[in-house]
C-alpha positions, -999 to +999 in steps of 0.1 A: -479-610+646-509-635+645-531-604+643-518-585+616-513-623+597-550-629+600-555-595+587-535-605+559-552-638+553-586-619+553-570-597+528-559-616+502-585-644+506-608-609+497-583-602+467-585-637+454-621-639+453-627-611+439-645-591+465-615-561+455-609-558+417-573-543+409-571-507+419-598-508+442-596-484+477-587-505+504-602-494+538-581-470+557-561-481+586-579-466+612-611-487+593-594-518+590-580-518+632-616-511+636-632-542+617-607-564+636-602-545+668-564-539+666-540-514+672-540-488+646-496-500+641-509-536+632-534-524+601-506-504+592-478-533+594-506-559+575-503-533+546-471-529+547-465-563+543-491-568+518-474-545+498-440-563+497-456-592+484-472-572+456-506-578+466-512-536+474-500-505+466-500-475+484-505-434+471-496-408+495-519-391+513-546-416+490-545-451+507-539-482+497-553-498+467-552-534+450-523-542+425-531-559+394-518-592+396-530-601+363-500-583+345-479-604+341-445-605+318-448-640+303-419-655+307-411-681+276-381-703+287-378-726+256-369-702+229-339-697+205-348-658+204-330-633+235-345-619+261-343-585+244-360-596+218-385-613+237-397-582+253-393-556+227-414-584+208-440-582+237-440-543+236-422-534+270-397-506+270-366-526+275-332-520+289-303-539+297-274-524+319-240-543+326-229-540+364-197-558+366-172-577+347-146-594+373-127-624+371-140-655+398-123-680+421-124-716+409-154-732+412-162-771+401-191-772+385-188-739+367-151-749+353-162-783+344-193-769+325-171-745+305-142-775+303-108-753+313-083-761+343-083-748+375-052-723+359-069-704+336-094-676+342-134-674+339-146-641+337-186-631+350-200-607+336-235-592+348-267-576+335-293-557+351-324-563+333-352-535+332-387-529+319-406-498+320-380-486+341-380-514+370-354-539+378-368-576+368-341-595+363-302-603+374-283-621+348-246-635+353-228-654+326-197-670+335-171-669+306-142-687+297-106-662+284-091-694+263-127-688+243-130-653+248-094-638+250-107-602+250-135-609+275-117-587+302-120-556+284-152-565+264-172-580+293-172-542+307-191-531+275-214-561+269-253-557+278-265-586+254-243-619+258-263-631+225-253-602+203-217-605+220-215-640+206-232-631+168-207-605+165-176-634+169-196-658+145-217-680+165-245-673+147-268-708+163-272-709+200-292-734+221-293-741+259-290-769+276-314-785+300-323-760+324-324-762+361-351-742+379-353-739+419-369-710+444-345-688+462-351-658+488-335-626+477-301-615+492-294-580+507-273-570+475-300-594+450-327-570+473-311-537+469-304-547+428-339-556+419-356-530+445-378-562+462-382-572+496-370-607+512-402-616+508-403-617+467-390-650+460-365-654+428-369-680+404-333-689+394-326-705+361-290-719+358-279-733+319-255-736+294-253-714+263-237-742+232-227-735+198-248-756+176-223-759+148-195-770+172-209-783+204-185-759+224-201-745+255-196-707+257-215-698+289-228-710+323-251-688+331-276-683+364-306-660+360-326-649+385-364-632+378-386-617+405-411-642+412-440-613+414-435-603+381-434-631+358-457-660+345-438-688+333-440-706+303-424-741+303 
């Protein structure tokens, strides 16, 4: 492991600097156990890992070659637009899919946010967020039936939680403050947004409030792929 982490180190120091520009040929793994007098597996593992950190990617039969790091999707967090329009703004081919729609256990802080009892039912409703085709983003919004009494059925069909609330009059939306924190992936957040454990998440957790009335429609977490956003505070 310490031989295929210097490796690595080497690597992306080499990457950082400069000394590879994006899309550049790597050395082959039979090159690169030469340089550093390794087993042929450990070049091969380096990559690998280099890879599910998004500093490489491979072509078969090609090699490896550096990924552009530089191409980013900025990320704005303070915005009264969606996230739809956000991208489609930006020029990516968008795409929003909903993935469940199930009713939750009680939970504290979520219940207080939303302000119902412990008897009445909150509904989560989730989006898969894609961009040119790859998986960037898991969105959950946790819902309230006394605001929403059709939120059972509708939640199924919903892929925009901002156009969902438009279309029942609440026409100005703000968030609260938001809460930001680091998070590894879990096996079904891995399998979702096709990353490895080694892609940290940035998770966002707010409230959605009605402007006019002050009433809180949503709790909502978010969580983007750390390797393919940069953020703008």
């Amino acid at each position: 492991m310490s031989e295929e982490m210097d490796i690595m180190d080497h690597l992306i120091v080499s990457i950082q600097s400069g000394r590879y520009e994006p899309h550049d040929k790597l050395p082959s793994e039979n090159e690169l156990a030469d340089a550093y007098k390794v087993p042929r597996i450990t070049a091969r593992k380096a990559y690998e890992r280099l890879q599910e950190l998004g500093y490489i990617y491979s072509k078969q039969g090609k090699g490896s070659f550096v990924q552009d790091r530089n191409l980013r999707i900025p990320l704005v967090l303070k915005t009264n637009k969606s996230f739809s329009q956000k991208m489609t703004e930006l020029g990516y081919e968008y795409k929003s899919t909903n993935i469940f729609c199930e009713s939750i256990e009680f939970n504290n802080k979520i219940y207080e946010s939303l302000g119902v009892s412990e008897n009445e039912r909150v509904f989560r409703i989730g989006r898969l967020r894609i961009i040119d085709g790859r998986p960037i983003a898991l969105h959950i919004s946790f819902v309230a039936e006394t605001s929403f009494p059709y939120i059972e059925q509708e939640g199924k069909e919903i892929t925009s939680m901002f156009y969902y609330y438009q279309s029942k009059g609440y026409q100005h939306l703000k968030s609260s403050e938001t809460t930001l924190r680091l998070a590894h992936p879990s096996k079904y957040e891995r399998e979702l947004l096709s990353c490895s454990s080694l892609i940290p998440l940035l998770v966002l957790e707010s409230e959605c409030i009605d402007e006019k009335t002050g009433q809180t429609l949503e709790y909502s977490k978010t969580m983007y792929r750390g390797d393919v956003f940069t953020y703008v505070i």
